[in-house]
C-alpha positions, 0 to 999 in steps of 0.5 A: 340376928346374923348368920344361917339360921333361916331368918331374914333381916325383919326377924321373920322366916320367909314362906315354906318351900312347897307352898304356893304364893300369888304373886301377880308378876308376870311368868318369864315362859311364854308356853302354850297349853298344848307345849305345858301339856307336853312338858307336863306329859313327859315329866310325869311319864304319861308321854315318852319319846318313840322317835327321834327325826333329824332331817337333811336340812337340819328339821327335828321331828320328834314323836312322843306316844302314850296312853289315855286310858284311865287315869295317868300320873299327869291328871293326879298332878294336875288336881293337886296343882290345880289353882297354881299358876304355871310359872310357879309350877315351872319354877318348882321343877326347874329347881327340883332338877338344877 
């Protein structure tokens, strides 16, 4: 079948949008927990920017704040996602907001 209906040369639809499936290549980021805990922060509005630091020779200090009382949006993301790897979770949010 040509055309736009969704389906692949084999005649099969490929997964759901949403879904997540393992796959065993390796992620094209190179972050560390504490750099996805704050782009995880900042996404779910757990952390925002206080301040923004531009010095003389050209260093940006950035400070970020927020609260770890009770349980934030970030820790409700973070049980749904829970077994999803971290390339997967990028890539979801990287097509979300292209």
């Amino acid at each position: 079948m040509a055309g736009g209906n969704g389906y692949g040369k084999n005649g099969r639809k490929g997964p759901k949008v949403g879904t997540t499936k393992k796959c065993n290549k390796p992620s094209p980021y190179k972050l560390t927990p504490a750099q996805i805990a704050v782009v995880a922060g900042i996404l779910t509005n757990a952390l925002e920017v206080d301040s923004i630091l531009i010095g003389k020779d050209k260093r940006i200090e950035i400070l970020l704040q927020g609260s770890l009382q009770g349980r934030s949006r970030m820790d409700e993301l973070m049980d749904e996602f829970g077994e999803a790897s971290v390339g997967d979770l990028l890539e979801t949010i990287m097509r979300k907001y292209k």
